[in-house]
C-alpha positions, 0 to 999 in steps of 0.5 A: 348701164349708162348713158355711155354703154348704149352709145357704145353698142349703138356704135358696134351694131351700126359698124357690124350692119355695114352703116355709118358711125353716127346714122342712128339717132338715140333718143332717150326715153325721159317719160316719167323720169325725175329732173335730176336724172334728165339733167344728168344725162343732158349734163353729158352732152346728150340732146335728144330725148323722147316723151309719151305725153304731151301734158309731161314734155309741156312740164319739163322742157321748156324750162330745160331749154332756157338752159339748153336750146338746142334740145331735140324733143320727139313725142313718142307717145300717142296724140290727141287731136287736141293736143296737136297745137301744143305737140308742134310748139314743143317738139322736134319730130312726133312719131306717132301719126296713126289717123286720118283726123290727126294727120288732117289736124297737124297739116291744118295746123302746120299751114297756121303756124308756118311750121311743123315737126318731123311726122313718122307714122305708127304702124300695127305691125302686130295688128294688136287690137289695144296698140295705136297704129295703121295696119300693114295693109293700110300704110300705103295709103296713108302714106300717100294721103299724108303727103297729099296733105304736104305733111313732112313725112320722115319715116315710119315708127313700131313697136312690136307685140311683146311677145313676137320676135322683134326682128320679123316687125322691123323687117316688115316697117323696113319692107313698107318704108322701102317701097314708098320712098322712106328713109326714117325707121323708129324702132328698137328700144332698151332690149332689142335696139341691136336688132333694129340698128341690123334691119335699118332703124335710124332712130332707136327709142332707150329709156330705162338703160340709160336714166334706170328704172322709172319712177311712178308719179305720186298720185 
């Protein structure tokens, strides 16, 4: 698999679904990904990428930007409140607002440094017990809170359980989103991306498909 292969199916599926060439942003999931085969994937004209923690991105993009500034950096992973500042001054878009406290955090901030990144917010779609996310039940409100924080709300984010069909959690983000105005949808990644593209993802998260399999840190 490469780089070109998903751009591929990425075409195929936005054009069997009905939606316009080019509505779907692939981000590529660089976490614990060596340099040289960032560099490679950036060598191909690709730019926006995707990291879990803030500590990693904070390591390896800015001096990738010095070389390629228009990099386009979405922290997918979970967020600490007290990485928040940090979060802001490296990315582009954070979709992984899950609570009040670091919604409360990030608008705070955004008024401080007169800017802020893209927010999607998390959602359970799985109600699982060790994922981060609001519960179905609770989005609406949360949602209505982040925006009475004048938080930039872009759209909502899943990752569904494991072993549950796919398509039935991007169906039900697709539901919430609708209903309270959203047009952002992060979800799908490596194995089920097609699927999410058919439901209304516009942005899918590839990581393995593209750079091959992940490299454990040395301890």
């Amino acid at each position: 698999m490469s780089l070109q292969d998903i751009t591929d199916r990425i075409a195929k599926a936005e054009s069997a679904s009905g939606r316009a060439t080019g509505s779907v942003k692939l981000i590529a999931v660089s976490k614990v990904q060596p340099n040289d085969r960032v560099e490679a994937v950036l060598q191909q004209g690709h730019r926006c990428f995707g990291e879990n923690r803030v500590q990693e991105a904070a390591g390896k993009w800015p001096a990738f930007r010095e070389s390629y500034p228009d990099v386009d950096l979405h922290l997918i992973g979970p967020l600490q409140t007290n990485k928040a500042r940090q979060a802001i001054e490296l990315c582009d878009a954070i979709h992984s607002v899950d609570r009040p406290k670091l919604a409360k955090t990030l608008a705070r901030l955004a008024q401080e440094m007169g800017k802020c990144p893209d927010l999607f917010i998390q959602v359970n779609t799985g109600e699982e017990d060790q994922k981060a996310g609001v519960l179905p039940l609770d989005a609406d409100t949360f949602i209505a809170e982040c925006r009475g924080l004048d938080l930039p709300l872009r759209g909502l984010m899943c990752i569904p359980p494991v072993e549950e069909e796919p398509a039935l959690h991007f169906a039900l983000l697709a539901k919430i989103a609708e209903r309270n105005g959203l047009d952002g949808l992060s979800m799908g990644m490596s194995s089920d991306f097609e699927s999410a593209i058919a439901l209304g993802a516009t942005h899918v998260r590839v990581g393995s498909a593209i750079f091959g399999a992940r490299v454990k840190p040395e301890e």
